[in-house]
N, C-alpha and C positions, 0 to 999 in steps of 0.2 A: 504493500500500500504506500501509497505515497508520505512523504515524512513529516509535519509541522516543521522541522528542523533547518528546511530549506527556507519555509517562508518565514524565520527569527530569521535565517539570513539577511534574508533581502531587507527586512526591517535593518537592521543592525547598519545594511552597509548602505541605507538611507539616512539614516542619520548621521552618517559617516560622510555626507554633500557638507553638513553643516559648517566639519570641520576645513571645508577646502575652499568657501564659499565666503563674499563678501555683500553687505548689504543692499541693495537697490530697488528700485520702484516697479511693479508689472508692467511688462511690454507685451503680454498678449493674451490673448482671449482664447485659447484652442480649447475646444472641448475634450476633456482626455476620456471621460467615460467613451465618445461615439469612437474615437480615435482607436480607443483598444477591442468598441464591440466589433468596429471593421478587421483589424487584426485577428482577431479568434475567426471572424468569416473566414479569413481565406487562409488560415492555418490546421489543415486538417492534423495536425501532428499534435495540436497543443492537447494535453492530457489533462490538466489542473487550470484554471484559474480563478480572480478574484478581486476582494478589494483587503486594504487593512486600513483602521481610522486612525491614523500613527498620535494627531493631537489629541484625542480620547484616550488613548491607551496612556500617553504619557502624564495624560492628568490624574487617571484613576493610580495607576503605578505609584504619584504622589513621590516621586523620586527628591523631589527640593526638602522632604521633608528629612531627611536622611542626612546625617552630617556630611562634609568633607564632600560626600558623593554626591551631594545636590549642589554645592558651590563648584565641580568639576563639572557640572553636566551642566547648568544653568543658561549658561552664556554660550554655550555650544546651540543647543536649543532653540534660544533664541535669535541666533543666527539662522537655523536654519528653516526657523518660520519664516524669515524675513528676505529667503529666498526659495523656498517652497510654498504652494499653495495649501493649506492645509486644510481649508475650508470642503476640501473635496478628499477624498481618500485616494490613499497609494493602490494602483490598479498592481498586478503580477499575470507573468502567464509562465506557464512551466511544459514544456515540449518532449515529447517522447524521443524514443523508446527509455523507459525506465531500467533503471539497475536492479541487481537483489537488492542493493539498499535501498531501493525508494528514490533512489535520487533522479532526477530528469536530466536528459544529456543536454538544456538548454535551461537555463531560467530567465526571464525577462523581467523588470521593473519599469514601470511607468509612471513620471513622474509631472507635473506641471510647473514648468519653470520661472520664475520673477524675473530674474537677470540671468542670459546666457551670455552675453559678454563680460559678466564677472565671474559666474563659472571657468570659460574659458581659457580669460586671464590668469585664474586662480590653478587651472590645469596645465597650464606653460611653465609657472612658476615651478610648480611641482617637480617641470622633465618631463610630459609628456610630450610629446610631440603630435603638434594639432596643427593641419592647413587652416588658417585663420581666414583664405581668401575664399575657402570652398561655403557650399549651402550647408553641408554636413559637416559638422567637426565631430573627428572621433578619436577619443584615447583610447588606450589599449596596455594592462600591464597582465600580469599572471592570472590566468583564470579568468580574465574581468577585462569588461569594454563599454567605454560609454559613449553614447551617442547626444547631440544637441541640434534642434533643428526645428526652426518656427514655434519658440519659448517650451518645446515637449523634451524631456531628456527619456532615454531608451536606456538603462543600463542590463550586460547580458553578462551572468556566470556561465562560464564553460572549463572544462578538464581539458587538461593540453592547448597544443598550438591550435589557434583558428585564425582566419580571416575577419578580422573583426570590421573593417569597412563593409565589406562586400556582408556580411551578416545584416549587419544596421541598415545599410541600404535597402535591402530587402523586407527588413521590419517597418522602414518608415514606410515605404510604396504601398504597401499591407494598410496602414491605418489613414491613407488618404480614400478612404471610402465612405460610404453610409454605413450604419450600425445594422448588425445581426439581424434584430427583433428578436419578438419571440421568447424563450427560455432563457437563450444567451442573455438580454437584458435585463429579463428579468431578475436575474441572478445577481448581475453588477450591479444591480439597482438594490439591491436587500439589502438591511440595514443591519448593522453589528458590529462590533467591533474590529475582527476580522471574519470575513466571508469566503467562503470557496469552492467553487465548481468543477465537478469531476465530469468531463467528457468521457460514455459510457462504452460509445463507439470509438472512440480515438485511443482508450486504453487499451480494448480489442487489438484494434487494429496494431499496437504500437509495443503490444507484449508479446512473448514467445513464451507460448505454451500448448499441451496436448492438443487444443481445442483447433489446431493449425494441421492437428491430422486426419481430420473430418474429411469426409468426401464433399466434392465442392458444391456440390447442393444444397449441404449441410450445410457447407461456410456461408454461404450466399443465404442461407434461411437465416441464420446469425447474426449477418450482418445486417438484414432488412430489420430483425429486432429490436438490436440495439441502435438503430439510428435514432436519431432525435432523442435519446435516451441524456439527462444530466442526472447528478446527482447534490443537492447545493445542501453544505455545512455552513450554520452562524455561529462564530464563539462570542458572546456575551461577558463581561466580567459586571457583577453590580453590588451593591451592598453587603457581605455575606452570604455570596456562592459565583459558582459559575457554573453557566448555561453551556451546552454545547448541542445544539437545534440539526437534526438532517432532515430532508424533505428528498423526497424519490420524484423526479419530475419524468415516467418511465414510458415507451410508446406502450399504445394498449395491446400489443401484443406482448409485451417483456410484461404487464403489467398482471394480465392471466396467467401468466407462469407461473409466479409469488406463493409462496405455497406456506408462508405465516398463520394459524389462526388466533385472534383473540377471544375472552371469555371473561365478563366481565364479573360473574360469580369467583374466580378463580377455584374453581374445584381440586385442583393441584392441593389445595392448603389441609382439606382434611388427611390427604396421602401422610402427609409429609407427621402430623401428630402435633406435638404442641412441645413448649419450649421458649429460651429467650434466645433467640439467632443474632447470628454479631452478623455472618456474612449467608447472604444466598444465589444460586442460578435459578432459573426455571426456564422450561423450553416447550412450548408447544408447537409443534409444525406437522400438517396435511403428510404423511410419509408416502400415500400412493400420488400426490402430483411430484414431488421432492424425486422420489424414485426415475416416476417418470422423465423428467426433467435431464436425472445422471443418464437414463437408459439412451437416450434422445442426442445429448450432446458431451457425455464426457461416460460412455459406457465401460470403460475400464478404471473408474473411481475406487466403486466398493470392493473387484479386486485387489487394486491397489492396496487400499485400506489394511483388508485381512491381508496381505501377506507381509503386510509391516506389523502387527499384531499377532501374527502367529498359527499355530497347529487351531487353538479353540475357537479364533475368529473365522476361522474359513470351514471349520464345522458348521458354523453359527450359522454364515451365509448361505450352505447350502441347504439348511432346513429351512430358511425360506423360498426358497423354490424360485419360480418365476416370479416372482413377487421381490426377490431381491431382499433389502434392510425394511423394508412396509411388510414384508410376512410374518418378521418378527419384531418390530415394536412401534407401536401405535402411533409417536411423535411425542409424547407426555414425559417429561423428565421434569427432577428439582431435587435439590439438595439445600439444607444449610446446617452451616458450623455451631455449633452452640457457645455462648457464654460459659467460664468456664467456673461454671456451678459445682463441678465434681473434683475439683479441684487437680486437674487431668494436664493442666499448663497450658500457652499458646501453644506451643510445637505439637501439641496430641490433642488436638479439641475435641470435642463429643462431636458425633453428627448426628445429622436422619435424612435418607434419600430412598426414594423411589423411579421405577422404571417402567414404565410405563409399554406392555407385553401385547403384542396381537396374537391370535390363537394359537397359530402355530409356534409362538414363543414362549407360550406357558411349561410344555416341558421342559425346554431349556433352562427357564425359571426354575425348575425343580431341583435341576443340576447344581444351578447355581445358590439356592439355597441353604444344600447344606457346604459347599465350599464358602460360604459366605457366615456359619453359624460359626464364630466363636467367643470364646470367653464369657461376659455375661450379655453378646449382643443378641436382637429379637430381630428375626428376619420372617416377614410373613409374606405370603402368596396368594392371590385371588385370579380371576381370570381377567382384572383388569392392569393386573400388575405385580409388582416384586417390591416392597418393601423393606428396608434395613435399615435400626435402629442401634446404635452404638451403644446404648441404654435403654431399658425398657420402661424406664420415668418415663421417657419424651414419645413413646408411640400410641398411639390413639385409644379413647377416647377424649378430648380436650384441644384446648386452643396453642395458634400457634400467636404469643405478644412479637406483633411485629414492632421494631423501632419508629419511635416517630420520624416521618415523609419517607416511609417507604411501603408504605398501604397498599400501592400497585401491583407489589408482586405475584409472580402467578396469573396476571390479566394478560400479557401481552404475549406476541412470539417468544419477544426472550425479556426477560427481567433480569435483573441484578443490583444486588444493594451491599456497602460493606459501611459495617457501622463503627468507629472508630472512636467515639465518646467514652473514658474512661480508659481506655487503654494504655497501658504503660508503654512508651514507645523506647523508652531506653532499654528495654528485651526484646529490642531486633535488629541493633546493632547496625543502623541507619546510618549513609554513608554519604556525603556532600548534599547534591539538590535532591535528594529523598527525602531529606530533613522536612521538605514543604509538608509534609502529610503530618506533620503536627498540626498543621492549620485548621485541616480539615474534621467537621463535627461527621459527615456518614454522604456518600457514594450513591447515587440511583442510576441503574442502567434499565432504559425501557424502547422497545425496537418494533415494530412490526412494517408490511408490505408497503407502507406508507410516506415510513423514513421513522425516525426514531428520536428521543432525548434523554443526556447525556447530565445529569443535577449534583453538583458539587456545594456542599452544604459545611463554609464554614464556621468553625469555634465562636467567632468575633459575627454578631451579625451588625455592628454598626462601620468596620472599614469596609471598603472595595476588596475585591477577593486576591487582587492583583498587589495593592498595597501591602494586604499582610504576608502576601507570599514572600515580594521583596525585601519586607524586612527581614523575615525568615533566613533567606538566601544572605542577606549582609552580616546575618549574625553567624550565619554557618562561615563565612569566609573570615571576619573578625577572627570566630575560634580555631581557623585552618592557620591563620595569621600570627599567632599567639596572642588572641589577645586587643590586638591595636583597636582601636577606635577607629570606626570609618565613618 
């Protein structure tokens, strides 16, 4: 998947104009939103794009507040409002084909510029070397190339040697167009902090994977799916939490495929028995469209699967018969960890999980049963399932006390909640920016065919979630530091 890590990049090395940049007045009007939706038109390669609201984020962040480190950043800053537009968001666009890392062989930054002839100046000085007579000026050092041209600056990360004019020129030509419409705008037009759009078809197109060994009817059935297919994430930071919003914008053929159900009773919860849970999953999904789905376009998954799994897993699969993984179990899963009431440690929590058995899986239930009976655990089987209880306190009859804001769970495709209130974090021996998860009061993951959200709930609910992270992070480096005051 694609990484956040690129787009702190591109943040980081926006703010990083500030420090190269001298003061002066706007020289132009371009519209950079229509500028980048014409770009993504005629760039079938671009995988990712988006917006970030860099003057929002640095206000919520509240960095001035922070010793030393708000008198260094201040005045940087404020230079670089005073040559960025900020009243508009930093656009990005991130170009295929992707690495294992996540990384894009291209990143693009799009910028609104005040003064390009103090840019310029500012890039001479440096040792760049820039025709100052041409329409395009463009620097160029490791990795990195910027572009300037009718007050829009273009900056592009790349690995190795490129052609960095001949790249830019190509970008600019790109955004001398009309805008997209449609989805594409829609998306740049969302509001949040930072925003992101995942082209559904272009990821396709631009990965190397199995689905490349289809017969071409296949691919071509594929490919008429996912066209016009996005995917758009909003990150939010506000008050004590953050948001992280997806929304499926999918064609309605990709969209009857989805094979999510929700259930607003959650019936999973009687399975599960009762308890005080710190962390839980829950999974409900259609397993005969799901199946269908692997059978149709990725038919050699579920062997795949078992034979990374072993001698028991491709038992399994073959007593489901034609039916595949839907012969033996229904879609229904959940688990969670309990509170450690039995005084068992974090390293060994109590559980209680269920699995949820189609007919032909209930033998196998049976099997698994008593490999599953030991110590003083309660493992029970019906025909709707396989039950196992780490303790026979927490299995049914009674309720499960979910933590407060996380009621949801069990309603959607997938839930997930991890509750973090009270827990001693100096018994997990937390290493640099992990340290953030002090902040954090409890975790909600809720998903289905629709798009999904992502609820970060912290400790402090009167700062910004961003703020106390930051502090968090200055104090983990103080104490890397020995000490110092930052």
């Amino acid at each position: 998947m694609i990484k956040i890590k690129s787009l702190i990049h591109l943040s980081f090395v926006a703010v990083l104009f500030s420090v190269l940049m001298a003061c002066s007045t706007s020289e132009s009007s371009i519209d950079t939103k229509t500028a980048v939706s014409s770009f993504l038109s005629k760039n079938d390669n671009i995988v990712a794009f988006g917006s970030a609201d860099l003057d929002e984020i640095l206000t919520k962040a509240d960095y001035k507040s922070i010793p030393k480190l708000g008198m260094i950043l201040s005045g940087e800053v404020e230079s670089f409002k005073n040559l960025i537009d900020l009243d508009a968001p930093v656009y990005y666009a991130m170009e295929g084909p992707m690495n294992k890392e996540g990384v894009p062989e291209v990143t693009y930054g799009f910028l609104k510029v005040k003064s390009q002839d103090s840019l310029v100046e500012r890039l001479v000085k440096m040792g760049y070397d820039i025709d100052e007579t041409a329409e395009l000026k463009v620097g160029q050092d490791e990795g990195f190339a910027v572009g300037i041209k009718n007050g829009l600056a273009i900056v592009a990360f790349k690995d190795g040697d490129f052609e960095a004019k001949e790249m830019l020129e190509k970008a600019f030509a790109m955004t001398e167009g009309d805008a997209s419409g449609g989805k594409i705008d829609e998306i740049l037009g969302a509001e949040g902090d930072i925003v992101m759009g995942v082209n559904v078809a272009s990821l396709y197109n631009t990965s190397n994977t199995d689905l490349g060994k289809l017969d071409k009817d296949k691919i071509k059935e594929i490919e008429a799916m996912v066209a016009g297919s996005y995917v758009q994430t909003v990150f939010k930071f506000e008050d004590g939490a953050g948001i992280i919003e997806t929304k499926n914008f999918f064609s309605d053929e990709l969209s009857k495929r989805m094979f999510m159900n929700s259930d607003g009773k959650a019936p999973l919860m009687a399975k599960l028995g009762k308890g005080n849970p710190r962390f839980g999953v829950s999974v409900n999904i259609d397993m005969k469209k799901m199946q269908a789905f692997l059978d149709e376009f990725s038919p050699d998954a579920a062997d795949q699967l078992a034979r990374s799994m072993g001698g028991p897993a491709q038992m399994a699969l073959m007593a489901g018969g034609s039916d595949g993984l839907a012969g033996i179990f229904n879609g229904k899963f959940g688990m969670v960890m309990m509170d450690d009431e039995n005084g068992r440690g974090i390293k060994e929590p109590d559980f209680s999980m269920f699995i949820g058995l189609a007919p032909r899986g209930v033998d196998l239930g049976k099997m698994a049963q008593d490999f599953l009976s030991y110590g003083d655990s309660d493992v029970q089987l019906d025909q709707s399932g396989l039950s196992v209880f780490s303790n026979p306190s927490y299995a049914p009859p009674g309720k499960m006390n979910l933590p407060k804001g996380c009621e949801n769970f069990g309603k959607n495709g997938i839930n997930v909640f991890m509750n973090f209130d009270g827990l001693d974090f100096d018994d997990l021996d937390l290493e640099d920016e992990a340290n953030v998860i002090r902040i954090i009061k409890y975790i909600t993951v809720e998903y289905n065919n629709d798009g999904g959200r992502i609820y970060i709930k912290a400790k402090d609910g009167k700062e910004n979630l961003l703020e106390q992270a930051m502090k968090e992070i200055v104090n983990e480096l103080a104490d890397e530091i020995g000490g110092i005051s930052v």
